[in-house]
C-alpha positions as CSV (number, residue, x, y, z in Angstrom):
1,X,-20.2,-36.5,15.2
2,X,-16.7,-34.5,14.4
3,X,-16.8,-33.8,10.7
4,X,-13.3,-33.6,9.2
5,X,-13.1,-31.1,6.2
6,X,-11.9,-32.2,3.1
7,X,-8.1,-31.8,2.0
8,X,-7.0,-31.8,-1.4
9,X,-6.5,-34.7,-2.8
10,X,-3.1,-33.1,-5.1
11,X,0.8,-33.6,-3.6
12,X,0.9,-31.5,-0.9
13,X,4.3,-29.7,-1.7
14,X,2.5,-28.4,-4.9
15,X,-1.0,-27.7,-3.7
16,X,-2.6,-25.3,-1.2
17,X,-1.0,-25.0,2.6
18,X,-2.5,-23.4,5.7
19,X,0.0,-21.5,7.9
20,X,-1.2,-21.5,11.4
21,X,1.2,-18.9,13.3
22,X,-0.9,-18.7,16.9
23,X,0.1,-16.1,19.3
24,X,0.1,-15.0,22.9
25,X,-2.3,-12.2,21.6
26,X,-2.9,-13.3,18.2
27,X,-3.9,-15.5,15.2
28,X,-2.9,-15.3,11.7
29,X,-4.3,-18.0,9.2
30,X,-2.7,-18.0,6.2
31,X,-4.1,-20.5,3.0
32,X,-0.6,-20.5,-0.2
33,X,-0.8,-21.9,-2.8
34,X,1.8,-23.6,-4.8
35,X,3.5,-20.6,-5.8
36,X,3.6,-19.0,-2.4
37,X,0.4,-16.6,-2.7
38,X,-1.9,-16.0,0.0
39,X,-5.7,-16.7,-1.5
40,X,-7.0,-16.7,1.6
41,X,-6.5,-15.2,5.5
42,X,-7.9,-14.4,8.8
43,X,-6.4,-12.5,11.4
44,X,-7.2,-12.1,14.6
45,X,-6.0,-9.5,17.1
46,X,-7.4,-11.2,20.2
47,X,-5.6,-14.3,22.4
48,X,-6.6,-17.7,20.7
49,X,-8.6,-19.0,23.2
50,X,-12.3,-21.2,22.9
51,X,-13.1,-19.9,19.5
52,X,-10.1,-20.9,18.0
53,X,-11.4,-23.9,16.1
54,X,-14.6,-21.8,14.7
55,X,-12.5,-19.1,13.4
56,X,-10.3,-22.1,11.5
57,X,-13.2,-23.9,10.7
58,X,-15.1,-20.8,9.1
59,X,-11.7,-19.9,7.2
60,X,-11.3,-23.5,5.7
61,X,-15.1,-23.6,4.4
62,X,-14.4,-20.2,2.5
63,X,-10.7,-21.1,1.0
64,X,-10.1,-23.6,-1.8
65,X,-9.1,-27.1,-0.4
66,X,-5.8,-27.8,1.8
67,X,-3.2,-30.3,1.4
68,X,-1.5,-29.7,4.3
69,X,-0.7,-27.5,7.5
70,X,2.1,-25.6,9.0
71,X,2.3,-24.6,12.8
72,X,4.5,-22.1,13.7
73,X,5.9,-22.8,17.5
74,X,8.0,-20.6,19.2
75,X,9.6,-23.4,21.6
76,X,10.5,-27.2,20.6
77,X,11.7,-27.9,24.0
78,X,14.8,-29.3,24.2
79,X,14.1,-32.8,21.8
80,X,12.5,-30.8,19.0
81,X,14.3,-28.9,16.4
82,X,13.6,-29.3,12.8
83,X,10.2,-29.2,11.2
84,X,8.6,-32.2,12.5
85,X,5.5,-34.2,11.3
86,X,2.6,-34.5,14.2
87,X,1.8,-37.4,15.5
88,X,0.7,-38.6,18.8
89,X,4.1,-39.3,20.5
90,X,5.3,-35.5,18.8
91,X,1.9,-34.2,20.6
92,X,2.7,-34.7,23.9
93,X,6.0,-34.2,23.7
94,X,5.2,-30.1,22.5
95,X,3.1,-30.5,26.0
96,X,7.1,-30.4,27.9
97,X,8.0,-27.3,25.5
98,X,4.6,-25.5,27.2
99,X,6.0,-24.6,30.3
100,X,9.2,-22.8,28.8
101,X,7.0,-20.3,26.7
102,X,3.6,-20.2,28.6
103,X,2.3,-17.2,26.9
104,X,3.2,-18.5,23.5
105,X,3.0,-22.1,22.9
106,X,-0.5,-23.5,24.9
107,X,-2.5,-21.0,22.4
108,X,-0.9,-22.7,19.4
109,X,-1.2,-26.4,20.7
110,X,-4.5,-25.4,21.0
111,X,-5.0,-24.1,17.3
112,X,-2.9,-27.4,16.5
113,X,-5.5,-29.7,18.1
114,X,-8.1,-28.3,16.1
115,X,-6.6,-28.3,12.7
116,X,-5.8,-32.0,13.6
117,X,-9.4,-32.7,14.3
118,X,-10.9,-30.2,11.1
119,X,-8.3,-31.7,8.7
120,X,-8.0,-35.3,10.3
121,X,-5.9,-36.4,7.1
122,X,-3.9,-33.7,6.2
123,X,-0.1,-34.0,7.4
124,X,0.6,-31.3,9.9
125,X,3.8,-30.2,10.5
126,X,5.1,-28.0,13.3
127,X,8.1,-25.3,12.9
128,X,10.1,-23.6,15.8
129,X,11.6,-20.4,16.2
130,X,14.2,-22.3,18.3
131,X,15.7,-24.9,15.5
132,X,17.3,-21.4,14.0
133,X,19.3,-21.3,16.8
134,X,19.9,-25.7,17.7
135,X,23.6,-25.2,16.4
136,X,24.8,-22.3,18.9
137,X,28.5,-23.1,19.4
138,X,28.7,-24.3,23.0
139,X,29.7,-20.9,24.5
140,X,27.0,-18.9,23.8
141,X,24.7,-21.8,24.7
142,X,25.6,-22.5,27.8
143,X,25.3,-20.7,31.4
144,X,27.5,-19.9,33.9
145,X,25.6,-22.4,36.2
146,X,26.8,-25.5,38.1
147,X,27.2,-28.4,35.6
148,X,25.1,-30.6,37.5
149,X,22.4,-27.9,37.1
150,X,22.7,-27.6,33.5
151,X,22.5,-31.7,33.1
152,X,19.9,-32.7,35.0
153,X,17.6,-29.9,34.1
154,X,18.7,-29.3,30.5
155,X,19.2,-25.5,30.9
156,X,20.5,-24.4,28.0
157,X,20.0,-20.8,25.4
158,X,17.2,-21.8,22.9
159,X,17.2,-18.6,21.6
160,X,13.7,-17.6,19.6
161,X,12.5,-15.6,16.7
162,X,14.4,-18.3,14.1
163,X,11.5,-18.2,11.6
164,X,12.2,-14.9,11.5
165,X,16.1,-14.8,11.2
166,X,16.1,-17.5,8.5
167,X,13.2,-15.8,6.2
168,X,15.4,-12.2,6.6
169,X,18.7,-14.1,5.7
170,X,17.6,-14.6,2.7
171,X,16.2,-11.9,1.5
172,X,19.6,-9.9,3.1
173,X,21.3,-12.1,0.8
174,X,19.4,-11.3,-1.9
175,X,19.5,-7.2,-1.6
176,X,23.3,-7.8,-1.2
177,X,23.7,-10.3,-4.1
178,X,25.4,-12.2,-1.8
179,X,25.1,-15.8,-1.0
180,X,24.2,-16.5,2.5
181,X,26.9,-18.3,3.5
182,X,29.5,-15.7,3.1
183,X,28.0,-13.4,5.5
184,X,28.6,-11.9,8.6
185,X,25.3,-10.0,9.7
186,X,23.5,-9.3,12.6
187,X,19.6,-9.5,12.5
188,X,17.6,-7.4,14.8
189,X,13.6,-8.3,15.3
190,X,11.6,-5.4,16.7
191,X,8.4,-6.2,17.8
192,X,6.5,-7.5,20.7
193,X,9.1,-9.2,21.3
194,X,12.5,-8.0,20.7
195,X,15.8,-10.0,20.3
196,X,19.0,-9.7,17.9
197,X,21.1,-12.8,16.2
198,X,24.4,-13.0,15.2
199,X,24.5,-14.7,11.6
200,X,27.7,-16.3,10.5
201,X,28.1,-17.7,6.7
202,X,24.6,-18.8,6.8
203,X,24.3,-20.0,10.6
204,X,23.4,-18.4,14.3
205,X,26.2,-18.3,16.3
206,X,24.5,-15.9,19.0
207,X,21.4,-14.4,19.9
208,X,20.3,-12.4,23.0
209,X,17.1,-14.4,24.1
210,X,17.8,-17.7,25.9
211,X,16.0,-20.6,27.9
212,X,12.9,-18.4,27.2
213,X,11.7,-15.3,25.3
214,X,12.4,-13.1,28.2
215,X,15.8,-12.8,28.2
216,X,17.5,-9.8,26.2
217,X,16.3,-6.6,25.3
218,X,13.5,-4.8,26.7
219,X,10.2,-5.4,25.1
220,X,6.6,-4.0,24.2
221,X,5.5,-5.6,27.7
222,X,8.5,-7.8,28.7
223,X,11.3,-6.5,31.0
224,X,14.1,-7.9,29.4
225,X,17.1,-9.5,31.2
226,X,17.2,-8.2,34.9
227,X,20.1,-9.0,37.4
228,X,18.7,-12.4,38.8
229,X,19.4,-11.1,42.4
230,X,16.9,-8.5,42.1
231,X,14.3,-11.2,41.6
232,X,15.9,-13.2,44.5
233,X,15.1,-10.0,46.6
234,X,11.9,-9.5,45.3
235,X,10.8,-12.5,46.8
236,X,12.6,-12.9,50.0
237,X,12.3,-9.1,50.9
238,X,9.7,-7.4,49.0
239,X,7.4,-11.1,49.5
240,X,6.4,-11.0,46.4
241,X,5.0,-14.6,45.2
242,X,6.8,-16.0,41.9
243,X,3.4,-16.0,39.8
244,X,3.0,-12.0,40.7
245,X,6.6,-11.9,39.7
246,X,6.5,-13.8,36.3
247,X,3.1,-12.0,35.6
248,X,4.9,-8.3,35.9
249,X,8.1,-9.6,34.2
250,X,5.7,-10.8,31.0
251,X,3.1,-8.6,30.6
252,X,3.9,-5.4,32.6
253,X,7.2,-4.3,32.0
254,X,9.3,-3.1,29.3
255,X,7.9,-0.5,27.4
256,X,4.8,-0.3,28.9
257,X,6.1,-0.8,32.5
258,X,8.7,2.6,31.6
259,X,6.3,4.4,30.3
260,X,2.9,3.7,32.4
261,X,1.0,4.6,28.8
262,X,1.9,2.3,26.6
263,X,4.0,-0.9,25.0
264,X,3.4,0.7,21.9
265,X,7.0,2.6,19.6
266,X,4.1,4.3,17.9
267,X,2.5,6.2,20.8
268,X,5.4,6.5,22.8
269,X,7.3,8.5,19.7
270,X,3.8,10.8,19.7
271,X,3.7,11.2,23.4
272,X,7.6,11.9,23.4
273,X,7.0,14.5,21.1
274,X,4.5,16.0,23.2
275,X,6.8,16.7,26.1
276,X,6.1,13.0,27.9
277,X,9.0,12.4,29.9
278,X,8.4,9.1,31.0
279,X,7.8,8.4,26.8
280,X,11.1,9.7,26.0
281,X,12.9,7.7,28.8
282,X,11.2,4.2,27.8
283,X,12.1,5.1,23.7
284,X,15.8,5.9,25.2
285,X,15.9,3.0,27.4
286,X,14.5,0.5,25.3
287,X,16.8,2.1,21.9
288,X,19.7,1.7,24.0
289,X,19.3,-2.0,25.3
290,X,18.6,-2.9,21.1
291,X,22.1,-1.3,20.3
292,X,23.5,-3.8,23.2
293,X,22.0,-6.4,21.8
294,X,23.7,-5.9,18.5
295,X,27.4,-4.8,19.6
296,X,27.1,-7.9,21.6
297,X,26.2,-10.3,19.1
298,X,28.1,-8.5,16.8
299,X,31.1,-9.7,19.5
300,X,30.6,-13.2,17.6
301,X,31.6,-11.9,14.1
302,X,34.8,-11.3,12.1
303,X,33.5,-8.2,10.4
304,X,29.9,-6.7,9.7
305,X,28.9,-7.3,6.4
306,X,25.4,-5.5,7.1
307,X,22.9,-4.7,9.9
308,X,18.9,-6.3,9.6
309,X,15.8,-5.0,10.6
310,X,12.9,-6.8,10.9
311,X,9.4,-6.9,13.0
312,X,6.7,-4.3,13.2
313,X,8.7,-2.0,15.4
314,X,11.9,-3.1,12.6
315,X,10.0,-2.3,9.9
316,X,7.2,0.5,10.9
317,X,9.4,2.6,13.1
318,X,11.9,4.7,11.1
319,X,12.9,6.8,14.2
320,X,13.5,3.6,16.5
321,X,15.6,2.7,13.7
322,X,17.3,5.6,13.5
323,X,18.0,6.5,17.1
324,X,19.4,2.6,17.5
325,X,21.9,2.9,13.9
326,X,22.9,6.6,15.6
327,X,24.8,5.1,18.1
328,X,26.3,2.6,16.9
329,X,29.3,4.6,15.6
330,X,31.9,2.1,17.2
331,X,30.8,-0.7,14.6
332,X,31.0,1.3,11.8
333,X,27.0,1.6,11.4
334,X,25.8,5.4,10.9
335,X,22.3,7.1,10.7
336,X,20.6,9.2,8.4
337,X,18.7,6.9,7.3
338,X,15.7,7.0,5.2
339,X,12.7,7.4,7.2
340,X,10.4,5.4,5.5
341,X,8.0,2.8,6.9
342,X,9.2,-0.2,5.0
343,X,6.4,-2.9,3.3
344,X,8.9,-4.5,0.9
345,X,12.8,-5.1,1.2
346,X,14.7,-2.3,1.4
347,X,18.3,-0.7,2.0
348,X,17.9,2.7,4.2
349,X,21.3,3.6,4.6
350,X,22.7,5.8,2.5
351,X,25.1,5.1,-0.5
352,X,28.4,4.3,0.1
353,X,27.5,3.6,4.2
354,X,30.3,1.6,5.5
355,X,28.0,-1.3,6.7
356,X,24.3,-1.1,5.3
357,X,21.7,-1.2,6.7
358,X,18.6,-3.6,5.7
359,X,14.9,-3.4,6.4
360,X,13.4,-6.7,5.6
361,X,9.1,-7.0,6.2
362,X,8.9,-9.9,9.0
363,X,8.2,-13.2,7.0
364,X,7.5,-16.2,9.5
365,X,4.6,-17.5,7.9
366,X,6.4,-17.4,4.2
367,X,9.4,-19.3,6.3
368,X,6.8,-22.0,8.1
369,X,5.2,-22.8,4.6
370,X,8.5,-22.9,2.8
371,X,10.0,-25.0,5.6
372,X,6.5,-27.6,5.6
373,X,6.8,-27.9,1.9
374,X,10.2,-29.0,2.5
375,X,10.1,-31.8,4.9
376,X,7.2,-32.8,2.9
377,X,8.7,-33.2,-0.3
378,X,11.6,-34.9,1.3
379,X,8.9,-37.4,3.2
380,X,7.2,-37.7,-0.7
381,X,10.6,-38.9,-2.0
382,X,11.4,-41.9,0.5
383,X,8.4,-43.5,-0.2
């Protein structure tokens, strides 16, 4: 017989919250309390996968009592927005979103279905990296595809890494004792995945990932956007089948692909150093497609009140940082910055820089529980 584990039986928008951010290669568990304080974690660096539920199960018999969950997803598909309670009906309908992030949202239903069945009377609430991005004027949402295309099939630019963009908003706003909705930013996340956003007064009006995470820059492992007729040829000249295709395009390119080595900033910078050719060209190739990530988001702004970093590459990787800010002359960005690996928030340009520039630690899990409190609280007060 399933055994539920006991919740809390205090509000959950005061009380202790589990942040479940599953990965394509990871899972972070996360127990806050009121106050926003982690008092308890697990992290694992391997793909969730049939041990999932033992390693949540084992976390929530050594942590103090939950009132509630948060679920970070990176797609809602395209009926799913806003931090949503789970329920049956909201279940199946993440099942749709599945097939528009395979390597990223099957791990997380699957950490999902077990926190259902561990805390069976806990509300669980799910979060997406795409409700950042659900109010993208119409231009940069759409694609230069036949209209009956784009309405039968809903293609549209989702655009990912929200959780992200709104947590580093904030605390932008903050360093620059500004509100957020008087600036004009652009955000950059550096990490596995890689993408930049184009912040107006408090709301994205561009971003350079689209129907799925593997549009934009080049990544750790991801190829980035590729001229769709070379994939067209790949198939119908080259033979190659569309699973072998989407398998290199996610998980042997980018970074790794360029370099043969390694998806890695941190061995690629070492191995550059060390007369590695193919490191150099990967750190040059993959520096130059995050500066036209940002000049072209930055297309979507008035001025440019500052320039983000966030994400372990972001954050951990002063010379990605400064080899991007070095060329970016034209929008009034400059480097010398501070090489520091960055653990709280942070301005690295120096005084007086025309536009600054902002290191901000990624925050997704302080942005799931902040956004679960939220919709619980609001849930609390129309009863």
């Amino acid at each position: 017989m399933d055994v539920g584990i006991m919740t809390t039986p205090a509000s959950a928008t005061a009380s202790n919250l589990l942040v479940v951010d599953a990965g394509s290669s990871s899972l972070h568990l996360s127990v806050l309390d009121g106050d926003g304080r982690e008092v308890a974690a697990r992290h694992e660096t391997e793909a969730p996968g049939s041990g999932t539920r033992q390693v949540i199960e084992e976390l929530l018999r050594e942590a103090p009592p939950v009132a509630a969950t948060g679920h970070r997803l990176v797609h809602g598909g395209p009926r799913l927005f806003g931090p949503t309670l789970v329920d049956d009906s909201v279940r199946a309908e993440l099942d749709r979103a599945a097939e528009l992030a395979p390597l990223h949202v099957p791990p997380a239903l699957a950490a999902l279905d077990a926190t259902r069945q561990l805390l069976p009377d806990a509300p669980h609430v799910v979060c997406f990296d795409t409700a950042f991005h659900a109010g993208l004027p119409e231009p940069a949402r759409v694609y230069g595809l036949p209209r009956e295309w784009t309405d039968r099939y809903g293609l549209r630019r989702y655009g990912f890494h929200g959780l992200s963009y709104a947590w580093a908003l904030g605390r932008a706003a903050a360093l620059l004792d500004r509100p957020p909705g008087e600036l004009h930013l652009v955000i950059a996340h550096l990490g596995g995945g890689c993408s930049a956003c184009a912040v107006r007064e408090g709301r994205s009006v561009d971003t350079t990932m689209g129907f799925t995470p593997l549009e934009g820059m080049v990544m750790s492992r991801r190829s980035g956007s590729v001229d769709p007729g070379l994939l067209l040829w790949l198939q119908t000249s080259a033979g190659m089948a569309p699973e072998e295709i989407a398998g290199k395009l996610n998980r042997g390119s980018g970074l790794l692909g360029l370099s043969g080595t390694s998806g890695d900033t941190r061995d690629l910078v070492r191995s550059a150093a060390d007369g590695d050719r193919r490191a150099a060209l990967a750190l040059d190739v993959f520096t130059l497609g995050v500066r036209r990530g940002i000049a072209g988001c930055a297309a979507s702004l008035d001025r440019l009140d500052a320039l983000v970093f966030t994400g372990e590459i972001g954050c951990d990787q002063p010379e990605v940082r400064e080899a991007v800010c070095a060329g970016l002359g034209v929008l009034g960005v400059t480097g010398g910055l501070r090489p520091v690996n960055v653990r709280q928030d942070t301005v690295v340009s120096p005084a007086g820089a025309a536009v600054p520039v902002l290191v901000v630690p990624t925050g997704e899990g302080q942005q799931v529980a902040r956004e679960t409190r939220s919709l619980l609280t609001r849930h609390a007060g129309q009863k």
